[in-house]
C-alpha positions in Angstrom: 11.4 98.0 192.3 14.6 96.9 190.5 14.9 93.2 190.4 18.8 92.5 190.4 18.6 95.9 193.3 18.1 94.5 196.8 20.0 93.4 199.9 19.9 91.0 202.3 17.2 92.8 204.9 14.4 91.7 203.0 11.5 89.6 204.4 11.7 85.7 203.0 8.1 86.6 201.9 9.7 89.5 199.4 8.4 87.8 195.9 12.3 88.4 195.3 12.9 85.3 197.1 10.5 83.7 195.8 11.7 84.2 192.1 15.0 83.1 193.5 13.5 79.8 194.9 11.8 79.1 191.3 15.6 79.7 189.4 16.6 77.4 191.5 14.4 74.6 190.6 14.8 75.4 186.8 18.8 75.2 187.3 18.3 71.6 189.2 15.7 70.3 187.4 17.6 68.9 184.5 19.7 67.8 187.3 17.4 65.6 188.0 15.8 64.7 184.9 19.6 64.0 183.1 18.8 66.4 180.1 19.7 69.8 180.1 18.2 72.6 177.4 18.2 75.9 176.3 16.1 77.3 178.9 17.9 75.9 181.8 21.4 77.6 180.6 19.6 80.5 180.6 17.9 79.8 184.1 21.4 79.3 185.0 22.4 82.6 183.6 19.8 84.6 185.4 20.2 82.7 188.4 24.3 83.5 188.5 23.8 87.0 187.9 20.9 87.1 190.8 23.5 85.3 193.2 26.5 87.8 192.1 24.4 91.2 192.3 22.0 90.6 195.1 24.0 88.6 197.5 27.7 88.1 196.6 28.3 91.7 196.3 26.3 92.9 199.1 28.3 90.6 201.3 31.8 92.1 200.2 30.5 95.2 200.7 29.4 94.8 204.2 32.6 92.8 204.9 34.7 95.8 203.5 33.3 98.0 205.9 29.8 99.6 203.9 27.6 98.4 206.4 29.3 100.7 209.3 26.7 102.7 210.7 27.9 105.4 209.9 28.0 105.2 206.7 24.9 103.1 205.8 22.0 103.0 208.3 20.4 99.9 207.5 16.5 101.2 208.5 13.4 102.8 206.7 13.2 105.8 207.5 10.7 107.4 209.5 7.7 108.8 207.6 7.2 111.3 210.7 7.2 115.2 208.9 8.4 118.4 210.2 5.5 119.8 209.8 1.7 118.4 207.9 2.0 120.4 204.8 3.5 120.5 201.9 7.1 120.9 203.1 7.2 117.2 203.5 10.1 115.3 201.3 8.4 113.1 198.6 10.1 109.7 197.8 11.7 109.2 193.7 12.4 106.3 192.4 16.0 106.0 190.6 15.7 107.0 187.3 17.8 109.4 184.8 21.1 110.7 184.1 20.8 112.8 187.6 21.1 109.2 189.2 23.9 107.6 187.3 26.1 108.3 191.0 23.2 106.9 193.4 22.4 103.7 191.2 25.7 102.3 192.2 24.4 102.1 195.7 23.3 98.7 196.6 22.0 99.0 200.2 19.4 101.5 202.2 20.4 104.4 204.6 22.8 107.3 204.0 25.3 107.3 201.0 27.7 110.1 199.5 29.0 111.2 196.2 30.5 113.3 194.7 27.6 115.5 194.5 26.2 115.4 198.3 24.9 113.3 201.0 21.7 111.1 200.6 19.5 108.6 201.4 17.7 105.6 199.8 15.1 103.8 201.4 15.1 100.1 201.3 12.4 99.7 198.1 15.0 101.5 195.9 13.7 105.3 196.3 15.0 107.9 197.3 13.8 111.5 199.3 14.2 114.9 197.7 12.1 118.2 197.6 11.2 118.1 201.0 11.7 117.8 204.9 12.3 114.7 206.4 12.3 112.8 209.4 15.3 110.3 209.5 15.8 108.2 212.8 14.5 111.6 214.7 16.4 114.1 213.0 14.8 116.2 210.4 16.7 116.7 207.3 15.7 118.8 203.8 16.1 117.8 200.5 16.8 119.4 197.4 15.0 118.4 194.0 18.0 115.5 193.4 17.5 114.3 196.9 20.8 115.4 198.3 20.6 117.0 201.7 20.2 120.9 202.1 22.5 123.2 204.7 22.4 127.1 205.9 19.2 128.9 205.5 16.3 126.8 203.6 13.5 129.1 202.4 9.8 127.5 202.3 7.3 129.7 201.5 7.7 132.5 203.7 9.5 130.8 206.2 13.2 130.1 206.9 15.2 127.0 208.4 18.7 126.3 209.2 20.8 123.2 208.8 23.2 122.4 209.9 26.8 121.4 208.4 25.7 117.4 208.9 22.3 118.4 207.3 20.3 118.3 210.7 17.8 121.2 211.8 18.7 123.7 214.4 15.5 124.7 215.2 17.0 127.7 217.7 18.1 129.7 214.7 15.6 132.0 213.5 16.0 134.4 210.8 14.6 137.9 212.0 12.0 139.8 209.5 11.8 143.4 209.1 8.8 144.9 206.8 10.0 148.5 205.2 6.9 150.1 204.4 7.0 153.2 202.4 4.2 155.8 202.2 2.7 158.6 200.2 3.9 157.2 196.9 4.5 156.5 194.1 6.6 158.9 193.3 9.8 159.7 190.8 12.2 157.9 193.0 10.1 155.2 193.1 11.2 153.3 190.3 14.9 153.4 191.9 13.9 152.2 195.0 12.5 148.9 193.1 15.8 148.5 191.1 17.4 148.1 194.4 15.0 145.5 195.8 14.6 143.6 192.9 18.9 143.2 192.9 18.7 142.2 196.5 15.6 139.6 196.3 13.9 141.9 198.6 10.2 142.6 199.3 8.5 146.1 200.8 4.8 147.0 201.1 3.8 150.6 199.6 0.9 152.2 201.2 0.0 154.7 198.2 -2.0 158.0 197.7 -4.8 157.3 194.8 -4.4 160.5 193.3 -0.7 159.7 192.4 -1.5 156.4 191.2 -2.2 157.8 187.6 1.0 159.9 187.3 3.4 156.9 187.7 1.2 153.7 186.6 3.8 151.6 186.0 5.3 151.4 189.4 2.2 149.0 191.1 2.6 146.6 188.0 6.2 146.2 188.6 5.5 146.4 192.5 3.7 143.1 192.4 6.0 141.5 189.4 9.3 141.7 192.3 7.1 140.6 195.2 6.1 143.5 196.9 3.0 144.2 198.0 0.4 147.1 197.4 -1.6 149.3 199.9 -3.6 152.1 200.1 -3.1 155.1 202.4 -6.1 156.9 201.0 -7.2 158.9 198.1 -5.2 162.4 199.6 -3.8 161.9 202.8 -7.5 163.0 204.4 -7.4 162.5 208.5 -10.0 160.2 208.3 -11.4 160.8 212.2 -12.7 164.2 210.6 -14.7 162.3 207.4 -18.2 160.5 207.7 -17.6 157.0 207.0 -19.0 157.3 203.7 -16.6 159.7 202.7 -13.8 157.3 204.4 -15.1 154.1 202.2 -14.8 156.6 198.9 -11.2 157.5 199.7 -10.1 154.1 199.6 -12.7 152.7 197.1 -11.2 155.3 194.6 -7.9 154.5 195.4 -8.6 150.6 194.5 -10.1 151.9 191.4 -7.0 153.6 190.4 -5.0 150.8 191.5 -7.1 148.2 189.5 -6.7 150.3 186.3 -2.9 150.6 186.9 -1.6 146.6 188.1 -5.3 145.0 187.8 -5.4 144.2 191.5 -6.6 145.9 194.6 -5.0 147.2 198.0 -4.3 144.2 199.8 -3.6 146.3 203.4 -3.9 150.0 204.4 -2.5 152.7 206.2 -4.3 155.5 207.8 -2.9 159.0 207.1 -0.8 160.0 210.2 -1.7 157.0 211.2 -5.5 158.1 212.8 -7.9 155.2 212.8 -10.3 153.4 214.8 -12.5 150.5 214.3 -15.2 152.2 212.7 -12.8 152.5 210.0 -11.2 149.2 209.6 -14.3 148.0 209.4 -15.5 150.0 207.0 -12.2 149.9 204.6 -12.8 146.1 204.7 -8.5 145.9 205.2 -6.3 145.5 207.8 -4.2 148.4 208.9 -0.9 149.1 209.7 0.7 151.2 211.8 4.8 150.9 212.5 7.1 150.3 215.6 10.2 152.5 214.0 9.5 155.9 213.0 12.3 156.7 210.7 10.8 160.7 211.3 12.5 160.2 207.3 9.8 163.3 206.0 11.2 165.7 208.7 15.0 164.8 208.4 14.9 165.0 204.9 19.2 163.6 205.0 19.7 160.4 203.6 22.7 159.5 206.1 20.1 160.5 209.2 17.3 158.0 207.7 20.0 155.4 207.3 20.8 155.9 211.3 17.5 156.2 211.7 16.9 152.4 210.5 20.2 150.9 211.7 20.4 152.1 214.8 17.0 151.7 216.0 15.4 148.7 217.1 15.4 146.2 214.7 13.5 143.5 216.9 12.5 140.4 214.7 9.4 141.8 213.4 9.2 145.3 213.2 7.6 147.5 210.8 9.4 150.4 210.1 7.9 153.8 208.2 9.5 155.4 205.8 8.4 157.8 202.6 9.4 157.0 198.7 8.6 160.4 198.1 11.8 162.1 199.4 14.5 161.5 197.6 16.7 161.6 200.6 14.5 158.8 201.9 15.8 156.4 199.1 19.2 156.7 199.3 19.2 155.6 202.5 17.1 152.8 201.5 19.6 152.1 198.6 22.2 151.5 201.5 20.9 150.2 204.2 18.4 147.1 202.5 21.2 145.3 201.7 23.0 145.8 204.7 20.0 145.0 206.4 20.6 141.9 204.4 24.2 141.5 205.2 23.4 141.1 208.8 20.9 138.4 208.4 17.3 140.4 208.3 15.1 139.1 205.5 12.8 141.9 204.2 9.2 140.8 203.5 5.9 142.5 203.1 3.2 143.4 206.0 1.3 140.3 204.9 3.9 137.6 204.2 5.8 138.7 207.9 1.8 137.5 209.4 2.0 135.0 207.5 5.5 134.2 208.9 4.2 134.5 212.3 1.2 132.5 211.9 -1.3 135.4 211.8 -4.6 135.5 210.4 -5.1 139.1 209.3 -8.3 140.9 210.1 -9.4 144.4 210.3 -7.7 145.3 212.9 -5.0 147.7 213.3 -1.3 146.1 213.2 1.8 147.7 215.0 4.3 145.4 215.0 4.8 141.4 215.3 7.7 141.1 218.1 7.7 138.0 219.7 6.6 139.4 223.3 3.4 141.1 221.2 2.4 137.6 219.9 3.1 135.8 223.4 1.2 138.9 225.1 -2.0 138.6 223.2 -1.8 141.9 221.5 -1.7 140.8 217.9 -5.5 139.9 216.1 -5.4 137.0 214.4 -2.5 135.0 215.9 -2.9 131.5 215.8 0.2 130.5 218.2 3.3 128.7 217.4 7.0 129.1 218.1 7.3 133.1 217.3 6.1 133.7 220.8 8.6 131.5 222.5 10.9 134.3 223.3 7.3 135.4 225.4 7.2 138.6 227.4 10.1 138.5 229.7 12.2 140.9 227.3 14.3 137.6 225.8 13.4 139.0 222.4 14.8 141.9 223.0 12.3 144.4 223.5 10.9 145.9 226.4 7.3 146.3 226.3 5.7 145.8 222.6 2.2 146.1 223.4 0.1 148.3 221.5 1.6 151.3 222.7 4.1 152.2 219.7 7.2 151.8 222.2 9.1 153.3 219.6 10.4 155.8 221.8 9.7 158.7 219.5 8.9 162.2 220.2 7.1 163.3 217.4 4.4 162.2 215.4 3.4 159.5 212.9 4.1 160.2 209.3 2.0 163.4 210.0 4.2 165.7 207.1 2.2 168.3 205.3 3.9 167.3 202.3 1.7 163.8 201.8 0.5 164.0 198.7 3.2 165.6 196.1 6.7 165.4 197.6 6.7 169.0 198.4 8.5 170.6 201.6 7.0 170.9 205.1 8.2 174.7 205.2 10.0 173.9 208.3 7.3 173.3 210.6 8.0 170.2 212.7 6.3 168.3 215.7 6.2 170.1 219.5 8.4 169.3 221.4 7.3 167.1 224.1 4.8 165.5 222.0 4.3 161.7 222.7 3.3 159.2 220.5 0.2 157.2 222.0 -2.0 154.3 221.2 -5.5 153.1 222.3 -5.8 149.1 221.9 -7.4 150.2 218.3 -4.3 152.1 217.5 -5.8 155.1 217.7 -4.3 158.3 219.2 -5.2 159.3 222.5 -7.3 162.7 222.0 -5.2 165.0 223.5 -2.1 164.4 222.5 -3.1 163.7 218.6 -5.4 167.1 218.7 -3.1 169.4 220.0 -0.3 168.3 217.9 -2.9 169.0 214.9 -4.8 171.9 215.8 -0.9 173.5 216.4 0.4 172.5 213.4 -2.1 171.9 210.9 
């Protein structure tokens, strides 16, 4: 603490008063005595100075007005955080050439300067880097302790402030996860120049055996944020492989992987989206299936897999399917992330979205995370919190998002024939009539899934 940097609200026990108490006696005590030396004239120094800095001034400025509340709240401020973790504001003393503008403040509570609102606590310090609660109101921080508004981003999470600094805790930023299969592929590298200018992240569920011809692309997948997956060795419908023969599929896929970014899949994707919990299990991941079927691999027209996107429902967390094999497929990615972004959607992976929404991942099988989902149970791993607020009753938005898809398609998964190099469907598409369908372990409902395959396949 800075001795000559006080105000009047301290205790008579503060050692500050104490010291007073003892310049006092040096500047009498020649008084007293009749003599007068060098060390009094300098008690009487430092005691003038200590008079004009920690009480004269501190007067006139409460006279003048400084001590209005609402300027200057003269309280400590709670120590009460927004949340117990990390996010909390830590207290700085005053110290640099950052703080030239806040030493000039004399008294505790809220003060503003040309560079922003803050607040000093009564021992001189100040908060910054953090969330914090002041006389019930939560406030953020930045590193120089001025006060944060709009969107702030912690970790994977986003909060909004208001203009006066305070949180709003009924604004939520909605996530979408883009997932992109059957990659990498030639376009691929494209696709990452555009997230990487937008500060945005995608999950890539790739085919092993095309790891090799484009190595680069997983390195530079996990450099921007995004994260990798495995959707087998070969697109193989996994229900029709012993489980040894599954466990090889994605086993040599990690390999591949490993030798190309030095990291494994951290999530998986069944081909055309076939999977049970034998599987799961067995793959040691969890799995993801999607709640918007862009139907990108049969359209094969950018401008119908941008309508695709931003015309369907883009409920706060949805996963949505889409191929970086087609090149068709990206361009409508190169529009529509950052208008995704334009209208307030924040583009995350599969596993920082869970993490968002305050779910545990297991291997399990994963369709989307609307809010009803969470609030109805349907989601492994959730731990509760605020994402299911919007509960059931449809206020999110959404309908029904239980483990049925709900997607409203009528056509398969991501079931093209042209999985593993890019190559055309030769025209075949889906029945018509064909319904999308989901067992609680996502996986197809016999009937429907067989005679879409033994048609088509």
């Amino acid at each position: 603490m800075n001795l000559f940097d006080f105000n009047l609200t301290l205790p008579i026990t503060d050692p500050t008063w104490v010291f007073f108490l003892v310049l006092i006696i040096i500047l009498f005590a020649p008084m007293i005595l009749g003599r007068l030396h060098i060390p009094h004239i300098i008690g009487m120094i430092l005691a003038v100075v200590f008079m004009v800095r920690g009480i004269i001034i501190p007067i006139a400025h409460h006279v003048a007005g400084g001590g209005n509340s609402d300027q200057t709240v003269q309280a400590q401020a709670d120590t009460e955080e927004v949340q117990a973790n990390s996010d909390a504001a830590v207290r700085q003393p005053l110290k640099g050439k950052s703080d030239t503008d806040k030493v000039a403040a004399m008294t505790a509570g809220w003060h503003e300067d040309a560079n922003g609102k803050w607040y000093q606590n009564t021992d001189g310090t100040y908060f910054s880097n953090g969330f914090q609660d002041i006389d019930g109101v939560t406030y953020s921080f930045d590193e120089n302790g001025y006060i944060q508004t709009g969107w702030v981003e912690k970790g994977v999470k986003d909060y909004y402030f208001n203009e006066d600094g305070s949180y709003d805790p009924s604004k939520v930023r909605p996530m979408l996860a883009l997932t992109f299969d059957d990659g990498p592929g030639e376009y691929t590298d494209e696709l990452l120049d555009c997230l990487e200018q937008n500060n945005a992240h995608a999950t890539f569920f790739m085919l092993g055996q095309n790891v090799s011809s484009y190595p680069d692309a997983p390195k530079r997948m996990l450099e921007l944020g995004c994260e990798i997956g495995s959707h087998s060795w070969d697109h193989t419908q996994l229900t029709t492989i012993d489980l040894d023969a599954v466990a090889k599929q994605f086993s040599d896929t990690d390999d591949a992987l490993i030798q190309a970014c030095g990291q494994a899949a951290s999530v998986a994707r069944a081909p055309y989206g076939d999977g049970n919990s034998d599987i799961y299990n067995t793959v040691n991941k969890p799995f993801f299936m999607w709640s918007l079927d862009t139907e990108d691999w049969k359209l094969l027209d950018a401008d119908a897999d941008y309508s695709a996107v931003m015309n369907g429902d883009l409920t706060d967390g949805t996963i949505i399917l889409m191929h970086d094999i087609h090149e068709p497929s990206v361009k409508a990615a190169l529009r529509l992330i950052p208008d995704l972004i334009a209208q307030g959607y924040k583009l995350v992976t599969v596993s920082e979205m869970a993490e968002a929404k305050n779910v545990t991942l297991q291997n399990a099988c994963y369709v989307d995370f609307w809010p009803s989902t969470l609030s109805n149970g349907d989601v492994p791993g959730y731990q509760g919190g605020s994402d299911a607020a919007a509960s059931a009753d449809g206020t999110d938005g959404t309908s029904d998002a239980s483990a049925d898809s709900s997607d409203g398609s009528t056509d398969s998964s991501d079931g093209s024939e042209d999985y593993s190099d890019g190559s055309s469907d030769d025209g075949r598409t889906n029945p018509v009539g064909f319904t999308r369908s989901y067992g609680s372990d996502c996986s197809y409902q016999a009937i429907g899934y067989e005679r879409w395959r033994l048609l088509w396949m």
